[in-house]
C-alpha positions as YAML, in Angstrom:
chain: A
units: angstrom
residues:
- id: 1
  name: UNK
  ca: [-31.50, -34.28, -16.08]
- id: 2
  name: UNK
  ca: [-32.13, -32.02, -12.62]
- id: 3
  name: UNK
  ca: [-36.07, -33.47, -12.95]
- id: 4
  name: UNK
  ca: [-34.71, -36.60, -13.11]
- id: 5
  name: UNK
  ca: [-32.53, -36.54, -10.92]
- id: 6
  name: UNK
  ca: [-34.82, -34.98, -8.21]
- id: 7
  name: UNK
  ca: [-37.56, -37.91, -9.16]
- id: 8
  name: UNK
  ca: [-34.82, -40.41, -7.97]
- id: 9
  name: UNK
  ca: [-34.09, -38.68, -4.72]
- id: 10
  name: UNK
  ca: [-37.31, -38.41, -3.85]
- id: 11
  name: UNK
  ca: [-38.74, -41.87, -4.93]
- id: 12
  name: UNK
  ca: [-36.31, -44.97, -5.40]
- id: 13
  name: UNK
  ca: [-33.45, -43.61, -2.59]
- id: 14
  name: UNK
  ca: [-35.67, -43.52, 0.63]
- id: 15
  name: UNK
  ca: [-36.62, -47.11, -0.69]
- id: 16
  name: UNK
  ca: [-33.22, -48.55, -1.39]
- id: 17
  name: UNK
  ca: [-32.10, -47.08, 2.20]
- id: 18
  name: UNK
  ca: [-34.92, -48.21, 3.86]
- id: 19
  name: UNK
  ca: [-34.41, -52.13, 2.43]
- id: 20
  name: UNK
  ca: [-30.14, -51.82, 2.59]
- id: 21
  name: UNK
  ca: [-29.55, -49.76, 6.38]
- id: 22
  name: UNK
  ca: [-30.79, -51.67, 9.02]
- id: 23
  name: UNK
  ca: [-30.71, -50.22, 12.85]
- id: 24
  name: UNK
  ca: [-27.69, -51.19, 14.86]
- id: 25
  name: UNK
  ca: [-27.62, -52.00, 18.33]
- id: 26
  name: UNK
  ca: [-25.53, -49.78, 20.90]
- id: 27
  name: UNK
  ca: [-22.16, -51.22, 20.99]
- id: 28
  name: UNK
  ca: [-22.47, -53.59, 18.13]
- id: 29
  name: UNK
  ca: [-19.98, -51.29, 15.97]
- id: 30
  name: UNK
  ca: [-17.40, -51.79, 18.77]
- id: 31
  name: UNK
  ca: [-18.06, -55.29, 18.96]
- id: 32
  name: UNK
  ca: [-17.68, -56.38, 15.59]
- id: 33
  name: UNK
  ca: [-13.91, -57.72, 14.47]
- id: 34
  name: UNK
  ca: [-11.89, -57.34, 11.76]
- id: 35
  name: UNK
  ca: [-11.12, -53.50, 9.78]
- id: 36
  name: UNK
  ca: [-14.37, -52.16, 10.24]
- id: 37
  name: UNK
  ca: [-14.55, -52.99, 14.21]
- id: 38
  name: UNK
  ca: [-11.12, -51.31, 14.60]
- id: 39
  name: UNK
  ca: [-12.45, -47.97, 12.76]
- id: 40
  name: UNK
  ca: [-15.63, -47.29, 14.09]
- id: 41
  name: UNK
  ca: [-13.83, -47.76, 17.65]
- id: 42
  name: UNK
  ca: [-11.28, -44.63, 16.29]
- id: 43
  name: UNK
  ca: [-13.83, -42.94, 14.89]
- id: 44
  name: UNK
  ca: [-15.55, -42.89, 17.88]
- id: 45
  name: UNK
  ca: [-12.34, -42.12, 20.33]
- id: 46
  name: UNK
  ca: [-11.56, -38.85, 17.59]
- id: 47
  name: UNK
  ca: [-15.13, -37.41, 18.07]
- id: 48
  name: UNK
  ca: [-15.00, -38.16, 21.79]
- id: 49
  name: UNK
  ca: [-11.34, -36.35, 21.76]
- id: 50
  name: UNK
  ca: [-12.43, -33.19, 19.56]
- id: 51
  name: UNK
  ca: [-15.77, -32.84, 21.62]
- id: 52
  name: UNK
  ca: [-13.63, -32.61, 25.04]
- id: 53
  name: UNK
  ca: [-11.29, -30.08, 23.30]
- id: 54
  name: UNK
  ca: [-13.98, -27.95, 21.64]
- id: 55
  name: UNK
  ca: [-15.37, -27.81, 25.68]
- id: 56
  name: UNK
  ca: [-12.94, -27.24, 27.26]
- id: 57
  name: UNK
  ca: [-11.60, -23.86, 24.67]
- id: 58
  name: UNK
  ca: [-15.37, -22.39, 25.20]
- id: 59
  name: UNK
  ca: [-13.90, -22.79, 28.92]
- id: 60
  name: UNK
  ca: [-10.92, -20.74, 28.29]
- id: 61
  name: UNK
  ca: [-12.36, -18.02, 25.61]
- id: 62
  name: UNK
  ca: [-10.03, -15.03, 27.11]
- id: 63
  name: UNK
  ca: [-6.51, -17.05, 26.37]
- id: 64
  name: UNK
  ca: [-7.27, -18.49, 23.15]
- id: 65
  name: UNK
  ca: [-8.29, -15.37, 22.08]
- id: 66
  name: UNK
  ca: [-4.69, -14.12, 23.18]
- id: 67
  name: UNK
  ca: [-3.27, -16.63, 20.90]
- id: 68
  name: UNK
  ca: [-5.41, -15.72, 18.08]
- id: 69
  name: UNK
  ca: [-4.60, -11.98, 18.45]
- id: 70
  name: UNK
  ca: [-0.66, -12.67, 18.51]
- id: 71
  name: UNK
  ca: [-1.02, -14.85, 15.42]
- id: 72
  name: UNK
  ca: [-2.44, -12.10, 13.65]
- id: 73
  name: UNK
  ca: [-0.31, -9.62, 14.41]
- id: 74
  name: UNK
  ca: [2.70, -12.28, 13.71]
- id: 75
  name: UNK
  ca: [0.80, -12.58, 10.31]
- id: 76
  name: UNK
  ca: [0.56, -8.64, 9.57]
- id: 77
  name: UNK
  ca: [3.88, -8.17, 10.74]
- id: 78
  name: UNK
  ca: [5.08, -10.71, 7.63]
- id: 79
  name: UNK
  ca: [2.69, -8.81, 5.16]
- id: 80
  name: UNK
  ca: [4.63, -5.99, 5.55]
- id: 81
  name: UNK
  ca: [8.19, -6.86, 6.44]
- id: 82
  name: UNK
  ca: [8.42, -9.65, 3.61]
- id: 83
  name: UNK
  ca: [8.25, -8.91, -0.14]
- id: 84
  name: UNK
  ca: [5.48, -8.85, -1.87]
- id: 85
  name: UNK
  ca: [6.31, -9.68, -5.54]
- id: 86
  name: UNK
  ca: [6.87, -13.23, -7.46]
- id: 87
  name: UNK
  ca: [10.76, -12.96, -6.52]
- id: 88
  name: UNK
  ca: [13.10, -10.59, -4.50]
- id: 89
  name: UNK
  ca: [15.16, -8.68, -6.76]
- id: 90
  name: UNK
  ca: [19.11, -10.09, -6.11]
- id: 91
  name: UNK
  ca: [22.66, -9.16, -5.91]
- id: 92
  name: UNK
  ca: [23.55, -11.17, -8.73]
- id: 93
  name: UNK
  ca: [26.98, -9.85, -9.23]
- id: 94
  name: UNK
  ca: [26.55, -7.74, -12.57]
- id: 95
  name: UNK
  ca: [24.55, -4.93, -13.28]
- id: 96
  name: UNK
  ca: [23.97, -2.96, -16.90]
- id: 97
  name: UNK
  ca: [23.56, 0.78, -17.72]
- id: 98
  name: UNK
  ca: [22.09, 2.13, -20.79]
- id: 99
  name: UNK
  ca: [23.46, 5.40, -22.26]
- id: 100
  name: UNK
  ca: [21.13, 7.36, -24.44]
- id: 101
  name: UNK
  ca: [22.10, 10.23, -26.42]
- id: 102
  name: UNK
  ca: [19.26, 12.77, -28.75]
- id: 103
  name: UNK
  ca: [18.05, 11.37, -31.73]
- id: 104
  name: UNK
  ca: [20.08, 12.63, -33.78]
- id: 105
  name: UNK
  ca: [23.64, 13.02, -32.15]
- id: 106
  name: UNK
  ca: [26.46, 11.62, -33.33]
- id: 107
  name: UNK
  ca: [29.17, 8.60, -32.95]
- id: 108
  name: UNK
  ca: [31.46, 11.02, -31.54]
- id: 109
  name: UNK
  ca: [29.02, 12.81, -28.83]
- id: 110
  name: UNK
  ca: [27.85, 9.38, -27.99]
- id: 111
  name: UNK
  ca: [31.13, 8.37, -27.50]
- id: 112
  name: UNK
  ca: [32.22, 11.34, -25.39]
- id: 113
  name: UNK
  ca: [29.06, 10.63, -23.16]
- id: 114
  name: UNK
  ca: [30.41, 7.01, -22.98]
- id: 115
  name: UNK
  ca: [33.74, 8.42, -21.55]
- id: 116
  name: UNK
  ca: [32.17, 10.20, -19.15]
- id: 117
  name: UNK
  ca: [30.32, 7.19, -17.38]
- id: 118
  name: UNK
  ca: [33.05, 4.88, -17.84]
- id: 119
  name: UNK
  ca: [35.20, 7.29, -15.78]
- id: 120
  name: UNK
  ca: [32.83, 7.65, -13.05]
- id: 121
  name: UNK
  ca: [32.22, 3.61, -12.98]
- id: 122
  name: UNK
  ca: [35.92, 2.67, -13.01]
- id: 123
  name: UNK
  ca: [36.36, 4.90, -9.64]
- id: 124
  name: UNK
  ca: [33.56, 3.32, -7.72]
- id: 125
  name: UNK
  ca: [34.00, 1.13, -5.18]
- id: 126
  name: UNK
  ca: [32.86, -2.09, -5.80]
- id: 127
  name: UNK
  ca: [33.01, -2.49, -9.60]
- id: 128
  name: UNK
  ca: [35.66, -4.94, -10.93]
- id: 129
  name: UNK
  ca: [35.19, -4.50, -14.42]
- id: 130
  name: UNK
  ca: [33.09, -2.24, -17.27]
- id: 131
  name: UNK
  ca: [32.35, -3.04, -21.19]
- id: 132
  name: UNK
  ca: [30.99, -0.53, -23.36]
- id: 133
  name: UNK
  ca: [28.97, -1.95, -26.20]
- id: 134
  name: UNK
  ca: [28.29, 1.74, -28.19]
- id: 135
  name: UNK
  ca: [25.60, 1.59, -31.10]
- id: 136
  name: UNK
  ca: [23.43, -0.95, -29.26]
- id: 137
  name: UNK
  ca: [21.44, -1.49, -26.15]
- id: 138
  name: UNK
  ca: [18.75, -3.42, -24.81]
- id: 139
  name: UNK
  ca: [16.52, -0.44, -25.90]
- id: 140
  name: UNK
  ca: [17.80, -0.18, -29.93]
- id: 141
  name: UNK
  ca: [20.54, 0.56, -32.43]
- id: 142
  name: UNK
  ca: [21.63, 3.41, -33.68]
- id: 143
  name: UNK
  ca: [24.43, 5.85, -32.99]
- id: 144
  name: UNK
  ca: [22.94, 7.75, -30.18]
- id: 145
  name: UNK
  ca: [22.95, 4.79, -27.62]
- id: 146
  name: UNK
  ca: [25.27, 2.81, -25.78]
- id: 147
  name: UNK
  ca: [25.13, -0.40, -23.14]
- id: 148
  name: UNK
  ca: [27.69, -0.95, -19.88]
- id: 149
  name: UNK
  ca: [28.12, -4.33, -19.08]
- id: 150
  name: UNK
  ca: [29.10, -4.36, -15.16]
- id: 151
  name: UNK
  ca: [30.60, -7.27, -13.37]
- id: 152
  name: UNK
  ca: [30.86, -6.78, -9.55]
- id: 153
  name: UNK
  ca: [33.42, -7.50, -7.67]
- id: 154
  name: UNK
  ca: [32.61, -10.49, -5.34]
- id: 155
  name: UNK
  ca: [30.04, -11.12, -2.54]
- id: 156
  name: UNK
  ca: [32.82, -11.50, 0.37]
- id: 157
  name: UNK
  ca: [34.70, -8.17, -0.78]
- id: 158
  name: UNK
  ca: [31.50, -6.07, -0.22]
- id: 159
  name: UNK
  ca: [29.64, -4.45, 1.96]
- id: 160
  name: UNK
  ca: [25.95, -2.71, 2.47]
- id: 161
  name: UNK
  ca: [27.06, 0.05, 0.68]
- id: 162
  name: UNK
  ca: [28.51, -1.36, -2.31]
- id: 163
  name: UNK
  ca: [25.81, -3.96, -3.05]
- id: 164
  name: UNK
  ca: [24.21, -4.22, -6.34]
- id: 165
  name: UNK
  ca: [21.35, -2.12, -5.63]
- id: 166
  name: UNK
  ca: [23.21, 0.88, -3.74]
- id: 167
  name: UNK
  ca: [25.55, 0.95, -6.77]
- id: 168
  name: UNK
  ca: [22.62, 0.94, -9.48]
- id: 169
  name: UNK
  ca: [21.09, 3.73, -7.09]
- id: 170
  name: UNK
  ca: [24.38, 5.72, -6.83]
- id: 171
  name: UNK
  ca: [24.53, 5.62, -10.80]
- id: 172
  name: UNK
  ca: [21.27, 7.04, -11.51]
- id: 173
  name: UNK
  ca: [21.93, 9.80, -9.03]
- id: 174
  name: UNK
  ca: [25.65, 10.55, -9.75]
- id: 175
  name: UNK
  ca: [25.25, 10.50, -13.63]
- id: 176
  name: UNK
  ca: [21.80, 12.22, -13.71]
- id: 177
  name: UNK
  ca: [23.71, 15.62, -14.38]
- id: 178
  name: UNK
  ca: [25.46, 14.51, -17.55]
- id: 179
  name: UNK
  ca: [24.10, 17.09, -19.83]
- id: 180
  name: UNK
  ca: [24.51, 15.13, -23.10]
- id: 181
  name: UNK
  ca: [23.39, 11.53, -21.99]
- id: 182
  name: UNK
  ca: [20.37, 9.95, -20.78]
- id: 183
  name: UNK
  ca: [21.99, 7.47, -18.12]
- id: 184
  name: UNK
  ca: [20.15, 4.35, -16.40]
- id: 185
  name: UNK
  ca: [21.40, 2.04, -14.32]
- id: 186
  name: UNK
  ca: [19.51, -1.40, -13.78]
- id: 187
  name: UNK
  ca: [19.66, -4.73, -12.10]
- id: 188
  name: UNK
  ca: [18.57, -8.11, -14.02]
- id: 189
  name: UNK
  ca: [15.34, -9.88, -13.52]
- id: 190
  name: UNK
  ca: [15.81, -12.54, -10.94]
- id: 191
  name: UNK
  ca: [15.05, -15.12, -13.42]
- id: 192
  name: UNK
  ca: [17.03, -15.19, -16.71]
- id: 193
  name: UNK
  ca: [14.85, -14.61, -20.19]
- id: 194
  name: UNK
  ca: [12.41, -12.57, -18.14]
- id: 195
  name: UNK
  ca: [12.83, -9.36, -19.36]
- id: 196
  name: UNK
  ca: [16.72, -7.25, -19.53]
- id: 197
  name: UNK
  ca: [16.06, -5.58, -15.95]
- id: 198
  name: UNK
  ca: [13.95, -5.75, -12.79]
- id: 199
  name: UNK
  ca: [10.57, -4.67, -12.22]
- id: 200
  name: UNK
  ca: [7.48, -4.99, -14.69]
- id: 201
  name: UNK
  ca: [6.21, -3.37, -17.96]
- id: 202
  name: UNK
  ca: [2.60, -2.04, -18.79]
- id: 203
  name: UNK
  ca: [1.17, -0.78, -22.36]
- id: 204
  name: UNK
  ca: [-0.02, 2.36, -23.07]
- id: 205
  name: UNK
  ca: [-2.45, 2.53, -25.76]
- id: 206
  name: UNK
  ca: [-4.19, 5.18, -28.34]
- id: 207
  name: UNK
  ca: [-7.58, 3.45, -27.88]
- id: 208
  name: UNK
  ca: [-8.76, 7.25, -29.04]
- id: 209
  name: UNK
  ca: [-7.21, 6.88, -32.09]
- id: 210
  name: UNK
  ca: [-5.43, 11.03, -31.08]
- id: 211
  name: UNK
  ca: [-2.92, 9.99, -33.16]
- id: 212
  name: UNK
  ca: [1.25, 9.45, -32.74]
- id: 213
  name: UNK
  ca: [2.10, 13.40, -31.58]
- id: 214
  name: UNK
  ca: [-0.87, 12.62, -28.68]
- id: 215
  name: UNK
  ca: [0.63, 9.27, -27.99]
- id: 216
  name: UNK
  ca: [3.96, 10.54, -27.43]
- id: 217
  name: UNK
  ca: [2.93, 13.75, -25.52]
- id: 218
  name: UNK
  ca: [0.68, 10.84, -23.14]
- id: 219
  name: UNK
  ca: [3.40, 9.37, -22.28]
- id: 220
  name: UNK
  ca: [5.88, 11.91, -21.53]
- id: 221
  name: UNK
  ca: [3.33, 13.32, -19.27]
- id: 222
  name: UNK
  ca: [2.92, 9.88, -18.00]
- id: 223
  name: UNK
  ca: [6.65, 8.93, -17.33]
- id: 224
  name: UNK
  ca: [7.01, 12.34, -15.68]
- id: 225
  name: UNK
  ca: [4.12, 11.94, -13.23]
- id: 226
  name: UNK
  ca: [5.15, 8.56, -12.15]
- id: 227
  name: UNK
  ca: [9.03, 9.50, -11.98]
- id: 228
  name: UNK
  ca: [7.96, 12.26, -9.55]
- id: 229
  name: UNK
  ca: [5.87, 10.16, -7.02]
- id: 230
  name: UNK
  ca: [7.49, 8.35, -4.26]
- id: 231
  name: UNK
  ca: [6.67, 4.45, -5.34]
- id: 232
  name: UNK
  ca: [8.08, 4.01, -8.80]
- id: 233
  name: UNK
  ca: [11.54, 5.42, -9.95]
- id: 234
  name: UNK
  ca: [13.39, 4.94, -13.30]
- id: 235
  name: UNK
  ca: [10.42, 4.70, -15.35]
- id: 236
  name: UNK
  ca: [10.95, 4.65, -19.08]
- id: 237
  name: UNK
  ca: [9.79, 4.27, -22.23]
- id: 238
  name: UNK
  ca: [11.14, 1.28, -24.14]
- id: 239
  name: UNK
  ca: [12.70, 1.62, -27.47]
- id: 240
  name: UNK
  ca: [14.30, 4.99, -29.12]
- id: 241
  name: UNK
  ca: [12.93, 8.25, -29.64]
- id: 242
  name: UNK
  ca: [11.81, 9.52, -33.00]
- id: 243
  name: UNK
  ca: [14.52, 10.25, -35.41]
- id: 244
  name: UNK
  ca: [15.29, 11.26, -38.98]
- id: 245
  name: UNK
  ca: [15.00, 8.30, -41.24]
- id: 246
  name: UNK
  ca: [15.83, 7.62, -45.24]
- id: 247
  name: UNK
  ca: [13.56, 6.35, -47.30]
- id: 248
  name: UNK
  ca: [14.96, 4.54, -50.24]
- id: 249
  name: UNK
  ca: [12.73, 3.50, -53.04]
- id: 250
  name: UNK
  ca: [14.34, 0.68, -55.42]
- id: 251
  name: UNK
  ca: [13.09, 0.85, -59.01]
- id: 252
  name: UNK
  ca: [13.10, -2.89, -59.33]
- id: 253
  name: UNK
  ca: [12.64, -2.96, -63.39]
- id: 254
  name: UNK
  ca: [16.27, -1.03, -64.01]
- id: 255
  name: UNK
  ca: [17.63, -3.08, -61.04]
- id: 256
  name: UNK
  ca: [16.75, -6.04, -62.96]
- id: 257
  name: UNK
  ca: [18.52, -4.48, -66.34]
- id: 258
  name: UNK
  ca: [22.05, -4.70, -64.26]
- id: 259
  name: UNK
  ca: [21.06, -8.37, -63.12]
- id: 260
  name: UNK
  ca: [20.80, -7.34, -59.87]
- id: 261
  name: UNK
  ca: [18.24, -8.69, -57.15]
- id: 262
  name: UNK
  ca: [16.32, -6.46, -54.47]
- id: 263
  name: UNK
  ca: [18.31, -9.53, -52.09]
- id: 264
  name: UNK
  ca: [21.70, -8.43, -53.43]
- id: 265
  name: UNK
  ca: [20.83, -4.48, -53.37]
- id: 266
  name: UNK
  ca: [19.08, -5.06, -49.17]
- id: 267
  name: UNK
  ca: [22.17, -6.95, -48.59]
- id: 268
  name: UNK
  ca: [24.96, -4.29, -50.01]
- id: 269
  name: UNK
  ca: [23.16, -1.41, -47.95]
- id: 270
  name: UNK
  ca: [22.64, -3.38, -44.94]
- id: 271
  name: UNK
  ca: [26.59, -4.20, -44.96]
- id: 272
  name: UNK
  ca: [27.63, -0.57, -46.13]
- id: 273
  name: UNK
  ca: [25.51, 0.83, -43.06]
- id: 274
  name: UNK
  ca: [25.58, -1.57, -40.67]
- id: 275
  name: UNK
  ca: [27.48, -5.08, -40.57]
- id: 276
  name: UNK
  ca: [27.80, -8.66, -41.90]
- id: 277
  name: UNK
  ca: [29.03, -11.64, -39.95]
- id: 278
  name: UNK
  ca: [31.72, -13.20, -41.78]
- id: 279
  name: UNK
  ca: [33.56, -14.58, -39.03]
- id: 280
  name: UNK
  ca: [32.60, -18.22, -39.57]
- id: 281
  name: UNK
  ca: [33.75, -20.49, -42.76]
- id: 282
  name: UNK
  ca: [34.00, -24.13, -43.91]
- id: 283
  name: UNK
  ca: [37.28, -24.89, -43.23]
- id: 284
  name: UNK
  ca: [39.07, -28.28, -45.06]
- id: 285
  name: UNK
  ca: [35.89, -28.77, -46.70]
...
């Protein structure tokens, strides 16, 4: 196709141009009526306009390059000043905390941990109201954690100091000396469905195949090294630590003696240790 195509140019265009353009006289453009007479008399003005311009700015070399200069610095100053990132994290009026206890606390030292930060929360300025959601968070379930839904009070009733991000930062520092609780305050993405909180996520992967007690110790090296520099704070690991867990094994063939089902024996465990919604019926048919 590129031979061919080169045999073309070379061969049958010069020919065609030579039989279809024919010379034109000075001034014969200008002359002609009709659409075509009225552009080629534009075209002409524009490239007579832009050639006078382009002279006279090789003329004046020193003050345009003043102008340039001040745009770039105007430019810089913009880089730096304006944020960077796909959208400015916002006041949005609510803010959520996640309380973490160890692996393998229980209800009642979760709950005392709980007390603690919902203490602290309902004296701060700037906080209208606080619910405690304890054996969930955006994180897991389990007994050991806990989630703080916080609604702000509004825009008009405060200040610098009592703005979204001053409170989440106030709430990592004041509660970072609770002994029992792993406490972290965070704002919500500034578009809903992206994410439960600000900022962005990475992987970290055992591409080694080290194994999990590596992978672990990797990343608790990692979190601390990044917590400790002066760009990133409040980086975490998503999801719970290790914990104790029981392994049932279901001998189907005597669970199938009692006319039972492994969907009947999943269900009666999963309602004994955690919960069933039953809060909706057919009512009237």
């Amino acid at each position: 196709a590129i031979a061919f195509s080169a045999l073309l140019a070379l061969s049958l265009t010069p020919a065609l141009c030579a039989t279809l353009l024919k010379p034109v006289e000075k001034g014969h453009g200008h002359a002609r009526k009709g659409v075509f007479g009225w552009f080629n008399r534009v075209l002409d003005t524009s490239r007579a306009g832009y050639t006078r311009t382009v002279q006279g700015s090789l003329k004046r070399t020193g003050r345009l390059m003043a102008i340039y200069l001040v745009l770039f610095a105007a430019v810089a100053y913009g880089f730096v000043r304006l944020p960077g990132g796909f959208l400015p994290v916002d006041d949005q009026g609510f803010i959520t905390t996640d309380v973490q206890t160890p692996s393998e606390s229980s209800y009642a030292r979760t709950e005392g941990a709980v007390e603690q930060v919902e203490k602290y929360l309902k004296n701060r300025a700037g906080i209208e109201n606080v619910t405690f959601l304890t054996g969930f968070s955006f994180l897991g379930q389990g007994m050991n954690t806990a989630q703080a839904f916080i609604t702000l009070k509004d825009w008009s009733e405060r200040g610098p100091k009592e703005s979204a991000a001053a409170i989440v930062a106030d709430i990592n520092r004041d509660l970072s000396s609770v002994r029992d609780a792993k406490i972290s305050a965070l704002q919500p993405p500034p578009i809903d469905n992206l994410g439960n909180s600000s900022g962005f996520s990475f992987r970290l992967q055992d591409r080694g195949q080290k194994g999990y007690a590596a992978l672990i110790a990797a990343s608790d090296r990692l979190i601390a090294e990044a917590n400790a520099g002066p760009v990133l704070q409040k980086v975490y690991v998503e999801g719970l630590p290790p914990a104790p867990q029981v392994n049932l094994m279901i001998d189907r063939e005597k669970a199938g003696a009692f006319g039972l089902t492994f969907e009947d024996i999943n269900n009666t465990i999963s309602t004994n240790l955690g919960s069933n919604y039953v809060n909706d019926f057919p009512n009237r048919g």
